[in-house]
VMD Tcl script that builds the backbone (N, CA, C; Angstrom):
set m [mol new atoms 288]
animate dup $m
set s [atomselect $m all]
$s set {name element resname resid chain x y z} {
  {N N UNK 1 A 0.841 -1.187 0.000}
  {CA C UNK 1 A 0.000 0.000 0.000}
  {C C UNK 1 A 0.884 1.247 0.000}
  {N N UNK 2 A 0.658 2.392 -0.961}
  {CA C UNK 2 A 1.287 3.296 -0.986}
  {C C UNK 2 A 1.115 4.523 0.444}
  {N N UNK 3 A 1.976 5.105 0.720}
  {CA C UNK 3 A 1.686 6.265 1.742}
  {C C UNK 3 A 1.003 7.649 1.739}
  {N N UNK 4 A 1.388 8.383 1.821}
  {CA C UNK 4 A -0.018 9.793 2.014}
  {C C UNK 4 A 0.818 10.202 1.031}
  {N N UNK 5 A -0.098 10.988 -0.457}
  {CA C UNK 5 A 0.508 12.259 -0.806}
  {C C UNK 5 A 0.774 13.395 -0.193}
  {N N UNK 6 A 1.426 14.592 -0.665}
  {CA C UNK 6 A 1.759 15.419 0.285}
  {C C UNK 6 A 1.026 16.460 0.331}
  {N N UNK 7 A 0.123 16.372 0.102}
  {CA C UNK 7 A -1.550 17.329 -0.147}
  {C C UNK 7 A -2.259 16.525 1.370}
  {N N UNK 8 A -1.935 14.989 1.521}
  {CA C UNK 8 A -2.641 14.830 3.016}
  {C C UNK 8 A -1.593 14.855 3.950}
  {N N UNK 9 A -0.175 15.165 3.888}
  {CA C UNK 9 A 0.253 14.933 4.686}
  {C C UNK 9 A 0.352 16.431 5.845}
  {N N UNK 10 A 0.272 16.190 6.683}
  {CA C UNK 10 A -0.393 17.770 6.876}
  {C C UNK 10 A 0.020 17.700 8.902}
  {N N UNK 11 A -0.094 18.756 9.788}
  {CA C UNK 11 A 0.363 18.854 11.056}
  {C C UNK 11 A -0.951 19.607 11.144}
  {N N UNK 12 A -1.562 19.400 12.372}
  {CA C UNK 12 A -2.447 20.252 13.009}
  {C C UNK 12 A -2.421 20.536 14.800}
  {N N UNK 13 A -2.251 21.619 14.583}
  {CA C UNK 13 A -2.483 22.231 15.890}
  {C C UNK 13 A -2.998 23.150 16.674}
  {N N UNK 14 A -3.737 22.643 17.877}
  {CA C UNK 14 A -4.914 23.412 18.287}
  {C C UNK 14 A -5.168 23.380 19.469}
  {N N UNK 15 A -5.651 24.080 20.274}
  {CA C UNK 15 A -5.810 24.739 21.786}
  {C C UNK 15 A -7.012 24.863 22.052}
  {N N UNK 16 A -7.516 24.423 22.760}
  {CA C UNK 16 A -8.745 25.240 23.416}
  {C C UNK 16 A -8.410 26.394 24.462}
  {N N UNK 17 A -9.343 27.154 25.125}
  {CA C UNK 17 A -9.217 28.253 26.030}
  {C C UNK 17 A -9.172 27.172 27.538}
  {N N UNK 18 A -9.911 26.604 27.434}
  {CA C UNK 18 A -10.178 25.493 28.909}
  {C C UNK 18 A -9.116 24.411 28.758}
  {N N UNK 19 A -7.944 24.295 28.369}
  {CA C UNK 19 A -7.132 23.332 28.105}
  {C C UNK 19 A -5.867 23.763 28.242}
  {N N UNK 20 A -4.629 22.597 28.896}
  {CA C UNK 20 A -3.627 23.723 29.697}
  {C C UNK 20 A -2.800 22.973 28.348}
  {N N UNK 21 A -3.246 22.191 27.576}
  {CA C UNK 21 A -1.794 21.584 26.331}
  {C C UNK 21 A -2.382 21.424 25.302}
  {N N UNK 22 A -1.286 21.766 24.122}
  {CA C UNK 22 A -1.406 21.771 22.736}
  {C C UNK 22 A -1.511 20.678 22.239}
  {N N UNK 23 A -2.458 20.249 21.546}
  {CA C UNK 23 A -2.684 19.033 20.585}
  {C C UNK 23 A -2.487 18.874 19.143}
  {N N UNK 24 A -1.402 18.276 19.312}
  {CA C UNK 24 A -0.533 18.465 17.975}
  {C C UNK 24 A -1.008 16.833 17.547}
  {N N UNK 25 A -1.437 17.130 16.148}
  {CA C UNK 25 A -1.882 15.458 15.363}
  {C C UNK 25 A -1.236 16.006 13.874}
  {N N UNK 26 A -0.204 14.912 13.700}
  {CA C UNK 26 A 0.742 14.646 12.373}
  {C C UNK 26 A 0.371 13.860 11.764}
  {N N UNK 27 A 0.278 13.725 10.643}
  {CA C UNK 27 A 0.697 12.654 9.421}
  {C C UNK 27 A 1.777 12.852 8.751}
  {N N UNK 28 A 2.318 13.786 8.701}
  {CA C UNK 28 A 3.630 14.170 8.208}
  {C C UNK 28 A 4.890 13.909 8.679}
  {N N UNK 29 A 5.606 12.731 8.007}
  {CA C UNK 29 A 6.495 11.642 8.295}
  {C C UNK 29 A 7.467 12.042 9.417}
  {N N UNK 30 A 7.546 13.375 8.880}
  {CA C UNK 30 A 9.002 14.258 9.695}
  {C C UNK 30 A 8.361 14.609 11.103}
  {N N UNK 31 A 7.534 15.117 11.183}
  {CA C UNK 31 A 6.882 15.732 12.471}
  {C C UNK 31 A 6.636 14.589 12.863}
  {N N UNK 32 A 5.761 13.252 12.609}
  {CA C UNK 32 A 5.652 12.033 13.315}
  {C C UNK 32 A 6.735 11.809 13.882}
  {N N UNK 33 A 7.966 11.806 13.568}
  {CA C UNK 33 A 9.103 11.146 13.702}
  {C C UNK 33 A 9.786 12.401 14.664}
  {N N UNK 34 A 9.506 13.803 14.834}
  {CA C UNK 34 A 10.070 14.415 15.516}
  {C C UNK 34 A 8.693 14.368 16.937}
  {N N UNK 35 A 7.599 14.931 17.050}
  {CA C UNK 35 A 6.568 14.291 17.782}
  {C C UNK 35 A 7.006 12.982 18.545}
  {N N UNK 36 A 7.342 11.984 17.922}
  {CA C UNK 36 A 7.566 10.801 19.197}
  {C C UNK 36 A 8.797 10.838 20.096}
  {N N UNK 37 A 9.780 12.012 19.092}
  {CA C UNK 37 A 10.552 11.610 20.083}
  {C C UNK 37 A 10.719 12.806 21.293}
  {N N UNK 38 A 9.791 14.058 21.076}
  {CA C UNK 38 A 9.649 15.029 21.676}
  {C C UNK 38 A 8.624 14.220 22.979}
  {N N UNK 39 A 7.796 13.443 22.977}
  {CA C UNK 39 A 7.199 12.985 23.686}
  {C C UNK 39 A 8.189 11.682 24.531}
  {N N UNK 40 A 8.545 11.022 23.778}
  {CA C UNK 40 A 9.509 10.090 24.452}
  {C C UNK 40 A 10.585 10.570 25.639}
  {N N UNK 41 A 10.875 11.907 25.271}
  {CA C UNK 41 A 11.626 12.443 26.062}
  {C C UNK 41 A 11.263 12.945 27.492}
  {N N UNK 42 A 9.870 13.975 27.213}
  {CA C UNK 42 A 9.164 14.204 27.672}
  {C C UNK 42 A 8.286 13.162 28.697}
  {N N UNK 43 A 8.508 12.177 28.078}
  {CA C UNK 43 A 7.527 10.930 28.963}
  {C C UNK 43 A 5.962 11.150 28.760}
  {N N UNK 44 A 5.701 11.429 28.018}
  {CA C UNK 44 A 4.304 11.755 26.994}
  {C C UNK 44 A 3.627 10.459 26.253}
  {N N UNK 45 A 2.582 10.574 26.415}
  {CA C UNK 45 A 1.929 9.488 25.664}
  {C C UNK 45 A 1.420 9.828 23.836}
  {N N UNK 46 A 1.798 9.123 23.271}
  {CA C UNK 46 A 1.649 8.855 21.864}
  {C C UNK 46 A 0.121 8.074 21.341}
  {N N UNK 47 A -0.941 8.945 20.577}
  {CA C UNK 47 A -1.667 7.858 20.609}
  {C C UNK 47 A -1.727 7.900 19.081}
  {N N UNK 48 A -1.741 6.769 18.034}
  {CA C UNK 48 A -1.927 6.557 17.119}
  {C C UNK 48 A -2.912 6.418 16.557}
  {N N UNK 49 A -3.686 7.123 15.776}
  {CA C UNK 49 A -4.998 7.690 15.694}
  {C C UNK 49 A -5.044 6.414 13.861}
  {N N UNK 50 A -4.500 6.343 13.111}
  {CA C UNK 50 A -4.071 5.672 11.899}
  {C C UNK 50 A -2.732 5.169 11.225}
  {N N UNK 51 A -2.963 4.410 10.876}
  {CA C UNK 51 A -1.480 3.725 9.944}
  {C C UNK 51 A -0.464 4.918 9.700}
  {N N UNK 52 A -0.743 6.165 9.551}
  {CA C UNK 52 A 0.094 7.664 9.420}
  {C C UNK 52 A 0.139 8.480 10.574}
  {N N UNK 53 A -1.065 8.448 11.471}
  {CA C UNK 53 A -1.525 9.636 11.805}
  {C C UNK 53 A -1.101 9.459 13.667}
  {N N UNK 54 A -0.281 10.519 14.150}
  {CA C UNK 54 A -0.349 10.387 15.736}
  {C C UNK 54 A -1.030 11.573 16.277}
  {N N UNK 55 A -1.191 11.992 17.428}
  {CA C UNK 55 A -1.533 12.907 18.374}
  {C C UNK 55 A -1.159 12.492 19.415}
  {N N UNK 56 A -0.208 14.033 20.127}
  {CA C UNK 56 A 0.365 13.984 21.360}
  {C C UNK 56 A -0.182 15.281 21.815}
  {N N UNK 57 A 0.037 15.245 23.270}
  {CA C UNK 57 A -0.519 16.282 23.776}
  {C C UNK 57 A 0.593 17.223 24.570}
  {N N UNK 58 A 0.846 18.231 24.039}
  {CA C UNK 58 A 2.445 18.998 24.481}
  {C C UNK 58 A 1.799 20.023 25.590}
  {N N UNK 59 A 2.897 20.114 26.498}
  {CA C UNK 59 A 2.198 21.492 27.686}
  {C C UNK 59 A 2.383 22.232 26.977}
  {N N UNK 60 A 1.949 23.726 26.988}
  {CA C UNK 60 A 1.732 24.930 26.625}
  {C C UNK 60 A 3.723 25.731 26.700}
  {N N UNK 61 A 4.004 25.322 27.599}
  {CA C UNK 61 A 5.696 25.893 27.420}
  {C C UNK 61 A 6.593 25.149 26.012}
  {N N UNK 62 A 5.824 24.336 25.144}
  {CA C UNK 62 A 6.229 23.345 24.293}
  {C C UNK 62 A 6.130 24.423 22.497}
  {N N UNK 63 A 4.956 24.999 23.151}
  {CA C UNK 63 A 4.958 25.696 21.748}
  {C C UNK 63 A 5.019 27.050 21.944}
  {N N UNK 64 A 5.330 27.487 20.469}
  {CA C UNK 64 A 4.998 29.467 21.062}
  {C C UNK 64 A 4.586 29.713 19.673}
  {N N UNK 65 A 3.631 31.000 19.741}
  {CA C UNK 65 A 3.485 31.118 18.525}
  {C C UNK 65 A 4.028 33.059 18.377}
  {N N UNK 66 A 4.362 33.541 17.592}
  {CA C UNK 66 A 5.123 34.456 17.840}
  {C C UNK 66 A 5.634 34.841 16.308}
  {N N UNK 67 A 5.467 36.480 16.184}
  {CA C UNK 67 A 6.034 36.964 14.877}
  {C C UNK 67 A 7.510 36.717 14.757}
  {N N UNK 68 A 8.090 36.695 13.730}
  {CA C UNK 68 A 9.125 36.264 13.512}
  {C C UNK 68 A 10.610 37.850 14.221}
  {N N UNK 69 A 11.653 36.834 14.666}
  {CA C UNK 69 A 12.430 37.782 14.904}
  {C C UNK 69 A 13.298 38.602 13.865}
  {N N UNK 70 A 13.590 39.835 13.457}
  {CA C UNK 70 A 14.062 40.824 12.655}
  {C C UNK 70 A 15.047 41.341 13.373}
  {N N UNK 71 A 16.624 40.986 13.027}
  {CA C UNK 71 A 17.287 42.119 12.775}
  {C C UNK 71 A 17.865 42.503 12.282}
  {N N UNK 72 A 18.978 44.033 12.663}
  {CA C UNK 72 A 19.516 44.718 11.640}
  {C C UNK 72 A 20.730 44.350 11.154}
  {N N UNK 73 A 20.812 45.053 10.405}
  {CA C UNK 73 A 22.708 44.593 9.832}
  {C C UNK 73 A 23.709 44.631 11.041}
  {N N UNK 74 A 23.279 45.449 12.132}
  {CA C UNK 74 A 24.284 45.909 12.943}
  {C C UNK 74 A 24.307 44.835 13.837}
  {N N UNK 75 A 22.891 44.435 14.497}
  {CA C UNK 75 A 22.620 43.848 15.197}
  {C C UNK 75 A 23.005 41.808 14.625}
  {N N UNK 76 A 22.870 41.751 13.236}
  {CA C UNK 76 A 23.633 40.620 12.446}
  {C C UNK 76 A 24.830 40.225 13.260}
  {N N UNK 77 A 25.530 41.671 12.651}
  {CA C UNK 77 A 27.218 41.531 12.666}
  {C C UNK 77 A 27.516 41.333 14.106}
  {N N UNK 78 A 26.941 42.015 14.635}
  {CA C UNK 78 A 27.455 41.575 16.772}
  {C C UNK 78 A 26.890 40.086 16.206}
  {N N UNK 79 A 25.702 39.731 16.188}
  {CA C UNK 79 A 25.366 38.339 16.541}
  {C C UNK 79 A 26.637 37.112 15.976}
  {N N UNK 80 A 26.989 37.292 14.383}
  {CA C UNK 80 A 27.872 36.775 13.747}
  {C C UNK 80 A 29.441 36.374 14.769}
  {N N UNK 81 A 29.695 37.944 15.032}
  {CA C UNK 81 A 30.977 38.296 15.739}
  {C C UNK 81 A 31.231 37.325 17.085}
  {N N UNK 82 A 30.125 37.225 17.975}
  {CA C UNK 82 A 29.771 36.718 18.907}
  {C C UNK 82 A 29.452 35.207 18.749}
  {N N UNK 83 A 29.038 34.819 18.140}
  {CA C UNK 83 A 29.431 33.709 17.446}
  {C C UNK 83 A 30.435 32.587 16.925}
  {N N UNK 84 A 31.437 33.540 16.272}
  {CA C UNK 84 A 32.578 33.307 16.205}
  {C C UNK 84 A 33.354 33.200 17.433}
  {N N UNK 85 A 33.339 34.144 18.312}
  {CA C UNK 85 A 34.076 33.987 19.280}
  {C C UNK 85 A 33.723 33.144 20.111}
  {N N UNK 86 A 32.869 32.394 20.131}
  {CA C UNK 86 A 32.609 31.254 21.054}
  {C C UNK 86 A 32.948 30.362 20.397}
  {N N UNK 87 A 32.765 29.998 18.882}
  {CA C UNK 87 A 33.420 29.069 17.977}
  {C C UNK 87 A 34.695 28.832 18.711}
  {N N UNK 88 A 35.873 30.003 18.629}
  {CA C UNK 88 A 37.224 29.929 18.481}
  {C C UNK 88 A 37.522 29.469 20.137}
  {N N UNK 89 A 36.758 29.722 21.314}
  {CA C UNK 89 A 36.644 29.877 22.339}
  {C C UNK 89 A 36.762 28.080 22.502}
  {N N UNK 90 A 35.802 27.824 21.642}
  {CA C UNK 90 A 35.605 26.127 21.936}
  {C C UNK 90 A 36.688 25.156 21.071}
  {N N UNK 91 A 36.874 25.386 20.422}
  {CA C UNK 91 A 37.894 24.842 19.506}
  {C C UNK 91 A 39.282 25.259 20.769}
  {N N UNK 92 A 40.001 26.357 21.162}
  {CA C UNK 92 A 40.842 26.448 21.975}
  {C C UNK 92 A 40.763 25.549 23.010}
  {N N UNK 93 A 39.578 25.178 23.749}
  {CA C UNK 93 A 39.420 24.682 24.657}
  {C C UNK 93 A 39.440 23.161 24.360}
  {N N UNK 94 A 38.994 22.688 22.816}
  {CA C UNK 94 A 39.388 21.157 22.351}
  {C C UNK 94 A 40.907 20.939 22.360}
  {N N UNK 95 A 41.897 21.792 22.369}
  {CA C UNK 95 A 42.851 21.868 22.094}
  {C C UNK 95 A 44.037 21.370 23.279}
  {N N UNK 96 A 43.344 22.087 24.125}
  {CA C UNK 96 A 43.895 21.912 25.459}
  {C C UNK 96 A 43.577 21.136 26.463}
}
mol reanalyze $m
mol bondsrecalc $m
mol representation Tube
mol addrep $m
């Protein structure tokens, strides 16, 4: 039997107001496969809803939903810079 096209393969997630965790249900191979093991870790129960399909139930500190972060060139280049220097920081420290 063939598997889901990628028109069904799809993530859904949804909250109620009276509900303290996110209910995340995958068919989408990657999220299935990241989902179990976010729960495995977690010590979360997995329930397999179909031959594709899981739903787990994540606490609310699990997801965020949030505009994306923007910054500037300036603010780049520190980040980059800073970066690097922990690179070189760790590599010195493999060294020794």
């Amino acid at each position: 039997m063939r598997g889901l096209s990628f028109a069904e393969q799809e993530v859904l997630i949804s909250k109620c107001a009276d509900e303290d965790a996110w209910c995340c249900t995958a068919s989408d191979p990657v999220y299935v496969r990241q989902l179990r093991r976010i729960a495995s870790t977690m010590g979360l129960s997995v329930r397999d809803l179909d031959r594709y399909t899981i739903r787990v139930y994540l606490p609310k500190r699990c997801v965020r939903v949030s505009v994306p972060r923007v910054m500037s060139e300036k603010q780049l280049a520190h980040s980059r810079a800073m970066l690097a220097a922990l690179h070189q920081q760790n590599r010195n420290q493999a060294i020794s």
